[in-house]
C-alpha positions in Angstrom: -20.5 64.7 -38.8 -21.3 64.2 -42.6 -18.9 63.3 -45.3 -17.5 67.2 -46.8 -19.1 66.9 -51.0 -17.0 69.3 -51.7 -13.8 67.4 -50.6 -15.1 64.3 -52.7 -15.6 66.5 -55.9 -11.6 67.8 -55.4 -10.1 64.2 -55.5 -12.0 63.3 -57.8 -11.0 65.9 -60.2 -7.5 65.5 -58.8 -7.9 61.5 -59.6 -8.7 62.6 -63.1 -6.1 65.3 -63.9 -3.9 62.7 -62.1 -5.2 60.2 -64.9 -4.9 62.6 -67.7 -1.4 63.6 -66.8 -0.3 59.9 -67.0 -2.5 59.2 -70.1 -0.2 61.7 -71.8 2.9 59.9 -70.7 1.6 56.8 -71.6 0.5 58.2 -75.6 3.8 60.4 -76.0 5.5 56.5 -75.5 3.5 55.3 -78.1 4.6 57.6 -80.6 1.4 60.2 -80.2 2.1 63.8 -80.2 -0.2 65.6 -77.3 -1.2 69.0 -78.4 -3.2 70.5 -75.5 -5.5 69.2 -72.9 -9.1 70.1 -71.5 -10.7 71.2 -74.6 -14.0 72.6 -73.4 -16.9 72.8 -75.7 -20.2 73.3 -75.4 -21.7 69.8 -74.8 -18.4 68.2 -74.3 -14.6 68.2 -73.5 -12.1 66.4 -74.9 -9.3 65.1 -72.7 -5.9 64.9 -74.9 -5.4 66.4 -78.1 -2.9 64.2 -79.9 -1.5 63.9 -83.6 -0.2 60.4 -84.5 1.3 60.8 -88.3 -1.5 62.9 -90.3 -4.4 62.0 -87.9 -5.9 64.2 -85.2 -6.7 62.1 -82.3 -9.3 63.1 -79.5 -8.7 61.5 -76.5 -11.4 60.1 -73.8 -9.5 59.3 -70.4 -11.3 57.5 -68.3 -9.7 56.8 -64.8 -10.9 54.8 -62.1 -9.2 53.8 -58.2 -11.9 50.7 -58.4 -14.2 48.5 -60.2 -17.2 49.4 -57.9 -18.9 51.5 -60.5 -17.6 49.3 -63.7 -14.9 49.6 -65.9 -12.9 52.7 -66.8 -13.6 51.6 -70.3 -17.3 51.1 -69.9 -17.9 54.5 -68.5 -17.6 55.8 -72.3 -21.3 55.1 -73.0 -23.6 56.8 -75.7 -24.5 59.8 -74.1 -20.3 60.4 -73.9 -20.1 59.6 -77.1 -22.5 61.7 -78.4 -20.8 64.9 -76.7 -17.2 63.7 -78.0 -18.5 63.9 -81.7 -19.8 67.1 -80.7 -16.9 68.8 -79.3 -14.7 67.2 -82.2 -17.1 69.0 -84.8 -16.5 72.5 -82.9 -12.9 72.2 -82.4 -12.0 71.0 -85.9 -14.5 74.3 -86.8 -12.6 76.2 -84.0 -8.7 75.1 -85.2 -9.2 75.0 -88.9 -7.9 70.9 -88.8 -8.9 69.4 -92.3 -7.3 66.2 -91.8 -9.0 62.9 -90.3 -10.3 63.2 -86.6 -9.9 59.8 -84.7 -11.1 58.9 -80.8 -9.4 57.0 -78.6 -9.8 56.0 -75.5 -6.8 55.6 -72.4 -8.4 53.3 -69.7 -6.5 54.0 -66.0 -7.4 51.8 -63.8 -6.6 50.2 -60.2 -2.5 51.3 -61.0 -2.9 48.5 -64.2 -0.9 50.0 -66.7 -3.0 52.1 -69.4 -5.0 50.7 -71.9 -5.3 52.2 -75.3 -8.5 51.6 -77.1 -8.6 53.0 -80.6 -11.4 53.8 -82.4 -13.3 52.6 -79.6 -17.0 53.5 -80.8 
């Protein structure tokens, strides 16, 4: 019998909520404040929705259980990129924010603690 796709797909979004979840954690330590999660815009979604002092910063988490496929940090590449700027410009249009938008990025990886990158790009 073949592998089940459909089981795959579920742990792997279970692998990233998972990642998120601990992401938030890991940023609320840090002094971050998370506003909401799983922003979905048109090309895009943003992960974590923080506020650190009087910046808005979207939050890329990238989690991975192996290297087999690269980094968690490397998987933010341009196309992500692109469709982070993009969601950023329709949810600071959506919620009104007039204040400085920042990206970060929270790297989970093989149970390492997180990495924060900020301003990664």
């Amino acid at each position: 019998m073949g592998a089940d796709p459909g089981r795959a797909r579920r742990q792997r979004v279970e692998t990233g909520r998972a990642g998120e979840r601990q992401a938030a954690a890991f940023l609320a330590g840090r002094g971050f404040r998370v506003l909401g999660s799983g922003f979905l815009a048109r090309r895009g979604e943003i992960d974590l929705v923080c506020q650190r002092g009087h910046r808005l910063v979207l939050v890329e988490v990238k989690t991975r259980t192996s290297n087999a496929c690269g980094t968690a940090a490397e998987a933010v590449g341009p196309r992500k990129r692109r469709a982070l700027r993009s969601a950023a410009a329709e949810y600071r249009a959506l919620s009104g924010w007039r204040g400085p938008i920042e990206f970060a990025v929270v790297a989970i990886q093989d149970g390492r603690p997180p990495e924060l990158i900020e301003d990664p790009f």
